[in-house]
C-alpha positions as semicolon CSV with decimal commas, in nm:
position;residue;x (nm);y (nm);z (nm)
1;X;2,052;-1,154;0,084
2;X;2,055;-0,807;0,227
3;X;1,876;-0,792;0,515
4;X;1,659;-0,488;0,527
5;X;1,570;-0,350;0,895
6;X;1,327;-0,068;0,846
7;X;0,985;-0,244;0,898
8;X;1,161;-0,576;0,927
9;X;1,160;-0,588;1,345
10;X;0,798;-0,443;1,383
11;X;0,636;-0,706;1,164
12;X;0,829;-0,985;1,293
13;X;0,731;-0,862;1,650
14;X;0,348;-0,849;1,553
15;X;0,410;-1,187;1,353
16;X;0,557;-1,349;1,737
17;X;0,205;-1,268;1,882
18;X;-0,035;-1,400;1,611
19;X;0,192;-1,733;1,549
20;X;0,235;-1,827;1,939
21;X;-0,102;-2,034;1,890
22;X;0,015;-2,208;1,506
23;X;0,355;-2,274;1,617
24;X;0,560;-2,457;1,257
25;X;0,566;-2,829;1,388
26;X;0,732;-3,017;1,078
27;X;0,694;-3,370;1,196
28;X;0,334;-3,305;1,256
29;X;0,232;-3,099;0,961
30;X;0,075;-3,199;0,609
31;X;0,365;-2,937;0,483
32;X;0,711;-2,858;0,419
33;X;0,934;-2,871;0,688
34;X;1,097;-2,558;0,720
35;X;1,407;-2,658;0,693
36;X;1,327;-2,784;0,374
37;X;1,109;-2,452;0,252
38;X;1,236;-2,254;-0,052
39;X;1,052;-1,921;-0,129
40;X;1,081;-1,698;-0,452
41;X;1,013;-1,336;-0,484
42;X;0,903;-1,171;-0,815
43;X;0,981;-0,745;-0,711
44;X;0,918;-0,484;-0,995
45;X;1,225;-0,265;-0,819
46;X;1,508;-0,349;-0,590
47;X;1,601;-0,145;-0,244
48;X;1,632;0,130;-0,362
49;X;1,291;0,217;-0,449
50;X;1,006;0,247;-0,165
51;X;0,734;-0,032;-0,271
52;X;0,992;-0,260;-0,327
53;X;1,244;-0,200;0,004
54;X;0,909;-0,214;0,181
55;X;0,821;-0,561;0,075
56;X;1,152;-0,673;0,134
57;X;1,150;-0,584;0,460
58;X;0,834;-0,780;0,496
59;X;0,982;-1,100;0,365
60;X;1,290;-1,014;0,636
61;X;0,973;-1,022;0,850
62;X;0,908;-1,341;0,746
63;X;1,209;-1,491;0,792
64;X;1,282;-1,384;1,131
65;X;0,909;-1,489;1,277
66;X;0,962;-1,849;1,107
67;X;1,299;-1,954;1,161
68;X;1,367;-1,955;0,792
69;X;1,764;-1,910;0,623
70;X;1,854;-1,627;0,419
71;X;1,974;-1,892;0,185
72;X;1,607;-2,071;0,153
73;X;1,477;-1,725;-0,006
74;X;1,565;-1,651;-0,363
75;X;1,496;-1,317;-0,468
76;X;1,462;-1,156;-0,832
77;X;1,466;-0,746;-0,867
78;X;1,383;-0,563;-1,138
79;X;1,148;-0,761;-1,311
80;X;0,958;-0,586;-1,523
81;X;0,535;-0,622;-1,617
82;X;0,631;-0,852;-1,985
83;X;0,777;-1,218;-2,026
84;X;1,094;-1,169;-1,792
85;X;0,790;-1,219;-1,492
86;X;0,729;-1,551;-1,690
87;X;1,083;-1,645;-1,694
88;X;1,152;-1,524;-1,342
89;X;0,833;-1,783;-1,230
90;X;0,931;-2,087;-1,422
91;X;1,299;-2,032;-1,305
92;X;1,211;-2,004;-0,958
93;X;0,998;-2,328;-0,988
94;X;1,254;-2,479;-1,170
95;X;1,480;-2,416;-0,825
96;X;1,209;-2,629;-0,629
97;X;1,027;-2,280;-0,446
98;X;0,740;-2,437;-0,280
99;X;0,596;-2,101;-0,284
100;X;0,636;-1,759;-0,522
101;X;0,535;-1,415;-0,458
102;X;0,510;-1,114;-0,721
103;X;0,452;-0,775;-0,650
104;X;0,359;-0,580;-0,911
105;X;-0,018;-0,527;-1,111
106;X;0,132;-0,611;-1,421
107;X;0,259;-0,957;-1,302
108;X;-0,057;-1,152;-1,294
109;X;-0,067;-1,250;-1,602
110;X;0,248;-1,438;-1,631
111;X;0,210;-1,572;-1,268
112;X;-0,098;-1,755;-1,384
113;X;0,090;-1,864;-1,692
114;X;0,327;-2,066;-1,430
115;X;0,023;-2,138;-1,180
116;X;-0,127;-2,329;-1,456
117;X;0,262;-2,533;-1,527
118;X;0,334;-2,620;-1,165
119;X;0,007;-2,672;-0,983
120;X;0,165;-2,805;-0,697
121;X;0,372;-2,470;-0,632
122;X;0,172;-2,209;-0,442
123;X;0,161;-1,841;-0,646
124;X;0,093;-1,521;-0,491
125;X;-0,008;-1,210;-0,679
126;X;-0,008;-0,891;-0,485
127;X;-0,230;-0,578;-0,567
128;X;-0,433;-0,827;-0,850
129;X;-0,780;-0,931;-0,913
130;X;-0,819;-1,221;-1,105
131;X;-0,657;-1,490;-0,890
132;X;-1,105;-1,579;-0,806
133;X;-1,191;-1,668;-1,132
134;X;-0,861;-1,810;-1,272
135;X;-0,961;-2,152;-1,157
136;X;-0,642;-2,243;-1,068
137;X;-0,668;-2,340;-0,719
138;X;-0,281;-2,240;-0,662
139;X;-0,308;-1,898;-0,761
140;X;-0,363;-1,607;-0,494
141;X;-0,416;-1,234;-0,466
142;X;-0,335;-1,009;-0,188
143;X;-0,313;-0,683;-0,075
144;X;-0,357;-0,440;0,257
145;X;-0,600;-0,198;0,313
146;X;-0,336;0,093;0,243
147;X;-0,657;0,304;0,262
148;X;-0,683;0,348;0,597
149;X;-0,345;0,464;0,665
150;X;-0,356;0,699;0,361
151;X;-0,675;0,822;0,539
152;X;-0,408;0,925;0,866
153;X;-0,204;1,034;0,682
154;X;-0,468;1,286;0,519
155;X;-0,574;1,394;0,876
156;X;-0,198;1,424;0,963
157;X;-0,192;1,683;0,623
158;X;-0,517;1,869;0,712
159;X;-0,381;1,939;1,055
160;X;-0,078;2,106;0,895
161;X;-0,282;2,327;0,665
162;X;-0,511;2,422;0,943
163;X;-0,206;2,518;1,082
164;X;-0,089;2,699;0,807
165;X;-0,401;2,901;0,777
166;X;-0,386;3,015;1,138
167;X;-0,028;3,156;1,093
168;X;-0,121;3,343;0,768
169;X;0,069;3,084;0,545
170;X;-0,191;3,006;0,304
171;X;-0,509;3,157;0,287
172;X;-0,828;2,958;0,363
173;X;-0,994;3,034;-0,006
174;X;-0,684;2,895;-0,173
175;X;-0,599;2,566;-0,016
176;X;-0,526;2,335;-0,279
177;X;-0,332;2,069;-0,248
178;X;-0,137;1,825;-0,527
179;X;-0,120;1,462;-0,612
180;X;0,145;1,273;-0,778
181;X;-0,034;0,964;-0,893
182;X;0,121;0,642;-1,075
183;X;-0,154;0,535;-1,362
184;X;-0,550;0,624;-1,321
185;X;-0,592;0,302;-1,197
186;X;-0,875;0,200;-0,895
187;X;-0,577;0,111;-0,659
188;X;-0,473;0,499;-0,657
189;X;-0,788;0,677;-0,730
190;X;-0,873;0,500;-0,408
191;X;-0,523;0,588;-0,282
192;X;-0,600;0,981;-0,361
193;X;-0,971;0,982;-0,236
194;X;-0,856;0,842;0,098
195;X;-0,582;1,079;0,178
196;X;-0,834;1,367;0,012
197;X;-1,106;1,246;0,304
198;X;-0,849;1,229;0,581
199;X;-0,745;1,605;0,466
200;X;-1,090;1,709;0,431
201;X;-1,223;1,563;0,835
202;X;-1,003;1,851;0,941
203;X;-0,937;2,094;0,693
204;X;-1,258;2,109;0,482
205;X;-1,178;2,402;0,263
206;X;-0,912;2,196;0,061
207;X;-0,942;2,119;-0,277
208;X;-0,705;1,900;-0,457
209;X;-0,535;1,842;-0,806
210;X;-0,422;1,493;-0,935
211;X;-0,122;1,439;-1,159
212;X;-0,050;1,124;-1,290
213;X;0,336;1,031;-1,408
214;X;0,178;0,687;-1,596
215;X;0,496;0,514;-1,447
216;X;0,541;0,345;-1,114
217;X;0,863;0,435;-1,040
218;X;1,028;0,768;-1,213
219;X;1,253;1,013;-0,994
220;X;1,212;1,235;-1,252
221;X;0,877;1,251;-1,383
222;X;0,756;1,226;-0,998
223;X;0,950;1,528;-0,939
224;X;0,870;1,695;-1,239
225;X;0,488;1,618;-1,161
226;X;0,521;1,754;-0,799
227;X;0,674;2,105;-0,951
228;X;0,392;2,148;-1,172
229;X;0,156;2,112;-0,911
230;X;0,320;2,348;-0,679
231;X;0,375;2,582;-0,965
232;X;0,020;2,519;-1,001
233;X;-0,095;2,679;-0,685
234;X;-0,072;2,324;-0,473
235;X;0,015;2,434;-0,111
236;X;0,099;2,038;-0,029
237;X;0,142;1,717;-0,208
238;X;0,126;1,379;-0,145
239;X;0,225;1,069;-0,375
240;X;0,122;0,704;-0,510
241;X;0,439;0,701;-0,658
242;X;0,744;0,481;-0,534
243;X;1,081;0,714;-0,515
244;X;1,175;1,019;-0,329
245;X;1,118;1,253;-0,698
246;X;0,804;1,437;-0,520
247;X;0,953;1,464;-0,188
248;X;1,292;1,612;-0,340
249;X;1,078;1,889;-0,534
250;X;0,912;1,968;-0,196
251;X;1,197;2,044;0,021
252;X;1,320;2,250;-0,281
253;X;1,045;2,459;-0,288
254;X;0,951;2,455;0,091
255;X;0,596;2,296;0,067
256;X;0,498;2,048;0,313
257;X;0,455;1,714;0,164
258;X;0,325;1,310;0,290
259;X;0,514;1,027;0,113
260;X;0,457;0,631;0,028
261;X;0,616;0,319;0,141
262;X;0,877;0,458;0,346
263;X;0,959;0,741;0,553
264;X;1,081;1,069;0,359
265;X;1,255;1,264;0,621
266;X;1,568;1,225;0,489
267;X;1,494;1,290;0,178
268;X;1,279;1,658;0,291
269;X;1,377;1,712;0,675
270;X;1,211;2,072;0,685
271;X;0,897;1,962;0,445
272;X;0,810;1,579;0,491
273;X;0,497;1,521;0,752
274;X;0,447;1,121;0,744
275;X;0,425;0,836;0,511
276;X;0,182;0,592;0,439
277;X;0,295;0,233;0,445
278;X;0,266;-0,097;0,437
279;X;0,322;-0,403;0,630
280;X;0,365;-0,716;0,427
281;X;0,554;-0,903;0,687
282;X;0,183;-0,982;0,804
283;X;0,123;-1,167;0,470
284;X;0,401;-1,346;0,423
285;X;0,426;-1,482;0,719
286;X;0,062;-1,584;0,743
287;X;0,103;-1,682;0,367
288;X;0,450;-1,911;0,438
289;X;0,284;-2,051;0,747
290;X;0,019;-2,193;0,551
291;X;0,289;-2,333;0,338
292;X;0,476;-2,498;0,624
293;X;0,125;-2,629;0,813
294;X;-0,011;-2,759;0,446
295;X;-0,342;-2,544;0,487
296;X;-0,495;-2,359;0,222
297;X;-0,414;-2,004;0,127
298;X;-0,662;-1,745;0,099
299;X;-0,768;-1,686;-0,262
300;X;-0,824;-1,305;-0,222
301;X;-0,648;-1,171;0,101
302;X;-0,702;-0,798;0,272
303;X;-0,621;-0,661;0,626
304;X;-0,566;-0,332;0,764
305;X;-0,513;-0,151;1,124
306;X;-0,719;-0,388;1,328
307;X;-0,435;-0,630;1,201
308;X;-0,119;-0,438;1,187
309;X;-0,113;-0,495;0,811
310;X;-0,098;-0,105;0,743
311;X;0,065;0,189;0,949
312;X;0,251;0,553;0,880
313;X;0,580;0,605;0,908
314;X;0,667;0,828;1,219
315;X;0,571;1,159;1,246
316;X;0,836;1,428;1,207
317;X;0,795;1,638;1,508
318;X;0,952;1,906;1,380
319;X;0,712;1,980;1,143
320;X;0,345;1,863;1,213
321;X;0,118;2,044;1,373
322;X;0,017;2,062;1,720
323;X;-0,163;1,817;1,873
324;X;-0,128;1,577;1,515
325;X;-0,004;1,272;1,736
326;X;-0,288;1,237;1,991
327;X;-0,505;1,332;1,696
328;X;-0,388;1,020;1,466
329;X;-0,392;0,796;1,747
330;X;-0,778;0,870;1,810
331;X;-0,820;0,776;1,438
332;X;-0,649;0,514;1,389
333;X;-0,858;0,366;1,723
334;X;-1,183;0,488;1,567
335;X;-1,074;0,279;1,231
336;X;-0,962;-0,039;1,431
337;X;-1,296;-0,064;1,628
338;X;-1,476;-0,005;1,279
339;X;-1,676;0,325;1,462
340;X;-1,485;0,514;1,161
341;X;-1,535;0,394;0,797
342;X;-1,298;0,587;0,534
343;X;-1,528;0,579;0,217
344;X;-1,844;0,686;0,448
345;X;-2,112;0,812;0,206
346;X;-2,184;1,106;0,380
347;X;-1,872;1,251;0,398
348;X;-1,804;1,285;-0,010
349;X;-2,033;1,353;-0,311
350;X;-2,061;1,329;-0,676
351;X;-2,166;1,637;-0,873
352;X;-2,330;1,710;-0,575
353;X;-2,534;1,394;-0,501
354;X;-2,457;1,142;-0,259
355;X;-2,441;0,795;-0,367
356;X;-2,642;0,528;-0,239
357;X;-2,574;0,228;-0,502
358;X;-2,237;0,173;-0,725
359;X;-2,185;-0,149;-0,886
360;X;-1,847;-0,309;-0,950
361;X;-1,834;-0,617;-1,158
362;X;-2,181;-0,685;-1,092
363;X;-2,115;-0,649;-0,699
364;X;-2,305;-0,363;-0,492
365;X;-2,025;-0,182;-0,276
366;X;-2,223;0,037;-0,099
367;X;-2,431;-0,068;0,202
368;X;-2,505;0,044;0,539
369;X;-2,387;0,394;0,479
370;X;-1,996;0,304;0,317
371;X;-1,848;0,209;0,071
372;X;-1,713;-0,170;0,127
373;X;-1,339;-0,098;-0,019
374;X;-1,137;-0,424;-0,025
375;X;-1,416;-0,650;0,112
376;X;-1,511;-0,861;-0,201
377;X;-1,213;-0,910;-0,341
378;X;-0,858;-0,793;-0,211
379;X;-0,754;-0,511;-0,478
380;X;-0,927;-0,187;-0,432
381;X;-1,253;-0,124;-0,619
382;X;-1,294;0,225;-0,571
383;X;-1,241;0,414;-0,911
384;X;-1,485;0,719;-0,850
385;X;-1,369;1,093;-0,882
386;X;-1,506;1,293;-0,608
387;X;-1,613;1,611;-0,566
388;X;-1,404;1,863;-0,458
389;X;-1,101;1,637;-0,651
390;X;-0,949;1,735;-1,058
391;X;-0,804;1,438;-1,213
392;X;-0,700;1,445;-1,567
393;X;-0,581;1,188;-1,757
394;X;-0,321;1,258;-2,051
């Protein structure tokens, strides 16, 4: 296995902290000693695509906080969402994997089908929703709360338009900014609203435009999508979209731009600002542990800042605004401590109104002011278009 060191040492650093007090003690665990452990990994991509290299790195993560051999992980790449997942699953149980992750929406589905063959093998689904009401006891959902670091990220792009509008870049009437979405899908209209209300704490004159590519992973339709948003009067774009394609059309065309996954400086060194990312080392790990210690798995698992499970990338210098570092940190503090809640009702509206109720699956997500992303279930609920946001779906 190629070992992939981008995210790989920060996670497994974080991972040395939080697994000092459940040290892996095979002779006296109900487990797997780890010696003996074999995981599988289900990825949609391979490393060369950002959702995927960042996952990777978090099973690296994994590996090096748990003593566990590059050998004892079998990993399966490009794996699309149809029966290959299936046949990826059963073959992986077939090899004796005590415990299989997939990473793509699409994936459930044929996870469960192997849940339900090999109920002694543990199955984890990221980014899905059904793992609750399956009723397979060995079938597990997870995800981050990537909102809050898409949220930075927004305050890290509002700070550059402010910026802009100072030096006579843009004007303050016409500050519009683009979206290169995947599909219209809860996961990334709460994705775009996110970054939209981290833009909008600082820079509340933007407007933006969503674009969806209905594919997770196109160079080429992501880039096409980004140059018909700046063509369309978008003075910055951002992406839930896994290559560099949006990135590429930015430093072409000179407009600032905030990426996904990974960092995109090499891709746009005079345009990129920050990424949002993940940190999935803090899953598996916790995940594998539970493996190793023969304790139960969360069925729907979600963390964020306070745990290290979500960050940005680091901020190029050389293009952010003033005063954007001390300005993120403050955020990023105020999210941690819960003093700062990203879907706050008061901050967005809905032709005009502000909400006080919205049901989801029979469950009431707003209370006490917010709405409650990612607390009843792990994959994001939050599927409303905003005011002040144009999404249109082809």
């Amino acid at each position: 296995m190629k070992i992939r060191k981008l995210l790989a040492l920060a996670a497994a650093a974080t991972m040395a902290l939080s697994c000092t007090a459940v040290s892996v003690n095979a002779e006296e665990s109900a487990g797997v000693a780890v010696e003996d452990l074999k995981v599988g990994v289900i990825y949609i991509g391979d490393e060369n695509e950002g959702y995927t290299a960042a996952h990777m790195e978090g099973i690296d993560a994994m590996m090096e906080a748990l003593g566990v051999d590059e050998s004892q992980v079998i990993e399966k790449t490009l794996i699309g969402e149809d029966e290959t997942c299936a046949d990826a699953a059963f073959d992986l149980a077939d090899q004796g994997c005590q415990i299989i992750f997939a990473t793509s929406f699409g994936h459930e589905s044929y996870l469960m089908e192997a849940a339900a063959e090999y109920p002694d093998i543990e199955f984890c689904h990221a980014t899905g929703y059904q793992a609750a009401s399956s009723g397979l006891s060995n079938m597990h959902n997870y995800f981050d709360s990537i909102y809050e670091a898409r949220y930075v990220s927004g305050v890290v792009a509002g700070m550059k338009l402010n910026e802009m509008i100072a030096d006579g870049t843009i004007s303050s009437d016409a500050v519009k900014i683009g979206y290169v979405g995947a599909y219209p899908y809860a996961e990334v209209i709460s994705g775009f609203t996110s970054f939209y209300l981290g833009v909008t704490s600082v820079c509340p004159e933007a407007t933006m435009e969503v674009k969806y590519t209905n594919s997770w992973a196109s160079f080429d339709l992501e880039k096409e999508c980004a140059e018909a948003l700046i063509a369309d009067g978008c003075v910055l774009i951002s992406q839930h979209a896994d290559t560099t394609g949006a990135p590429t059309a930015c430093e072409a065309a000179g407009v600032p731009c905030v990426g996904y996954n990974v960092s995109m400086i090499e891709t746009a060194p005079t345009t990129a600002l920050v990424s949002a990312s993940n940190n999935w080392g803090i899953y598996y790990t916790y995940a594998v542990q539970c493996v190793l210690d023969g304790e139960d798995i969360d069925v729907d698992w979600c963390q964020g800042y306070s745990e290290g499970a979500v960050c940005i990338t680091d901020l190029n210098e050389d293009v952010v605004a003033e005063g954007t570092a001390e300005a993120v940190e403050e955020v990023i503090a105020s999210i941690s401590d819960g003093s700062l809640h990203v879907f706050d009702t008061s901050t967005w509206t809905v032709d005009g109104e502000t909400l006080d109720t919205y049901e989801v699956n029979g469950i009431e997500y707003i209370s006490d002011g917010y709405f409650h992303e990612s607390e009843y279930g792990s994959a994001p609920a939050f599927d409303i278009i905003i005011d002040g946001i144009t999404s249109v779906v082809e």
